[in-house]
N, C-alpha and C positions, 0 to 999 in steps of 0.2 A: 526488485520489480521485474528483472530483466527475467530470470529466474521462472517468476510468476507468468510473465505471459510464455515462454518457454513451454512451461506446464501445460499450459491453456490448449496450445497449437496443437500439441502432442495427443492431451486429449480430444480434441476435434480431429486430429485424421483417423483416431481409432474409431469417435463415434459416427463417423461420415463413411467408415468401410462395413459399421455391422449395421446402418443405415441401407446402405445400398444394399447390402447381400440380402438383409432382410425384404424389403422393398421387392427386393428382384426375383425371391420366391415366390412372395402376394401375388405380383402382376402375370405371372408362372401358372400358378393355380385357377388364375380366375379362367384360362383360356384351354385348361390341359384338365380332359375329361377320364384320364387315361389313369388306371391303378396299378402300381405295383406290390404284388402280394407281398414279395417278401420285405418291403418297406412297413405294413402294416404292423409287425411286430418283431422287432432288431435288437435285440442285447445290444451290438458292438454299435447300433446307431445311437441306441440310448448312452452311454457311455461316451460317444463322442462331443454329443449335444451335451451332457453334465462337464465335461472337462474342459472343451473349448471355451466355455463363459469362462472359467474359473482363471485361464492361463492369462484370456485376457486382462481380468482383474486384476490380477500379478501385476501386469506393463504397467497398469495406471497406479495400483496401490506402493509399487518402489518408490516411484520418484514422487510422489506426494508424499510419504512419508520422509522422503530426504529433505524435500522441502520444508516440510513442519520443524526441522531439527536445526537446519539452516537458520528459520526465522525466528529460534530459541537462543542462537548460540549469541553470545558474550565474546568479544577478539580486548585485548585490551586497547582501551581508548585513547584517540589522539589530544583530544576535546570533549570537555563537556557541556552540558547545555541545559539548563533550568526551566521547564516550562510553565506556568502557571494561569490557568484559566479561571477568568473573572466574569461580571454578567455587565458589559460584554464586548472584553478585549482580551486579550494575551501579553500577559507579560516575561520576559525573559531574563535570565538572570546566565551570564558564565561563567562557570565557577572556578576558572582557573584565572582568571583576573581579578582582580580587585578593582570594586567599583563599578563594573561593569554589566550592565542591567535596563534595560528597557521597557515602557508600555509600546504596545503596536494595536491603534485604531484602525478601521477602515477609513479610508478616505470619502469624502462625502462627494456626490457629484457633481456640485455646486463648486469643489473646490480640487476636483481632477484635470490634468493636464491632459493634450489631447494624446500623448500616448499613452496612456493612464487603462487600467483595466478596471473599467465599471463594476461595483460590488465585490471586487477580489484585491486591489491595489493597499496597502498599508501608509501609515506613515513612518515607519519605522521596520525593514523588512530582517529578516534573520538572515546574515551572514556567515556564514562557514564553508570551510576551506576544501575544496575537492580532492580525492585520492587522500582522505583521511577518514580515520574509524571515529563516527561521531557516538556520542552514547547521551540518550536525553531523558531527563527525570521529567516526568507529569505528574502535577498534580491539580487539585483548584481551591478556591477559599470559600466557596457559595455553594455553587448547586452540581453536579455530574455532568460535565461538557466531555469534547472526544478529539483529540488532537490529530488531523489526520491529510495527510498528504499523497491522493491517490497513484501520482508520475514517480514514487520512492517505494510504495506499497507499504507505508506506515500507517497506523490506526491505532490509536493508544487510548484509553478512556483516563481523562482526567478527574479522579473523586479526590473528594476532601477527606483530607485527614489520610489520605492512603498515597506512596509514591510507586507512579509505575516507571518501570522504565524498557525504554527500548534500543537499538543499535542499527544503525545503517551508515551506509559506505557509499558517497555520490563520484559519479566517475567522470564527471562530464561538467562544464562549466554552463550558467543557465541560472531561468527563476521555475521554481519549481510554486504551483499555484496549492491552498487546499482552501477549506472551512472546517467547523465543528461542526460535526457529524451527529452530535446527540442536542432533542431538543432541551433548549436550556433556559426558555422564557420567552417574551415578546419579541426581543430582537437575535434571538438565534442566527436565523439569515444575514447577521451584519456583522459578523465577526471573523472575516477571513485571515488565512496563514500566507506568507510568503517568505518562503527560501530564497536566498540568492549565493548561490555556489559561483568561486572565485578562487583564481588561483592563491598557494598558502602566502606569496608575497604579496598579493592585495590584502587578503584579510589580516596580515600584521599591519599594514599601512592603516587598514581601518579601522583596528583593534588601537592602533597609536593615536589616529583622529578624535576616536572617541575619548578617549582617558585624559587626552589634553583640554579637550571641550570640557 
């Protein structure tokens, strides 16, 4: 994600300079009655006008292409993580333990604490370990939901009968918030995601918790 807005910024100072320059010829024009002949037909103007778009293209088309490669690659995995979307919760399964498996509802409002995050809080939040390559399988048992967590820049569509998967690398300790993203029936809107990134010696403490519960 960090990446992603990187990209973002990069393209916004390029489109904010061919912004202004353009912008700055209009307001040029509307005031300046004045011709120059040999402007009216230029070989090496025309040439410069056909090449200058193109170079620019170049700056934006690298690093979006590096990006797209980036958010393909595969690092081998620290952990892994089972996702499964239902109508209409999430459940999760780790596949490097045994046993180890949960449903995660939304929390109802009627029974949220008051640090509680209305419509987004779980009963059950996903846990995984920071400065570790996670890798998660998506899939769903019903209808076409979209797993997705915009603060990590993941977005995976969960279909039936199909496993997606995807990889990310969290760097920072934190709850990271999301929803499904694809409409999935009546209560779509009630099905949020939450992350909680934790150092790797809490998340074995939690991983022990749970396996003894």
């Amino acid at each position: 994600m960090e990446q992603l807005i990187f990209f973002h910024d990069h393209t916004m100072v390029v489109l904010i300079l061919i912004v202004t320059f353009v912008g700055y010829i209009m307001f040029y024009l509307f005031f300046n009655f004045l011709v120059n002949r040999y402007l009216l037909e230029s070989q090496e103007v025309e040439i410069i006008w056909t090449i200058l778009p193109a170079i620019i293209l170049i700056f934006i088309a690298f690093p979006s292409l590096r990006l797209l490669y980036l958010l393909d690659e595969i690092n081998n995995p620290s952990i892994t993580l089972k996702t499964i979307g239902h109508q209409w919760y999430w459940s999760y399964e780790y596949s490097d333990f045994l046993d180890l498996e949960f449903d995660s509802y939304m929390v109802g409002t009627a029974d949220l604490s008051e640090s509680g995050f209305r419509l987004l809080d779980v009963d059950n939040r996903v846990v995984l370990p920071m400065n570790s390559q996670v890798r998660m399988l998506v899939s769903a048992v019903d209808v076409i939901h979209s797993w997705t967590v915009p603060a990590l820049g993941m977005k995976a569509d969960a279909i039936p009968g199909r496993l997606n998967q995807i990889s990310f690398f969290i760097n920072r300790p934190g709850l990271f918030f999301g929803q499904c993203s694809e409409i999935c029936g009546a209560n779509h809107s009630f099905m949020p995601i939450v992350v909680e990134s934790v150092s790797v010696n809490s998340f074995l403490d939690w991983v022990s918790s749970c396996l003894k519960s």
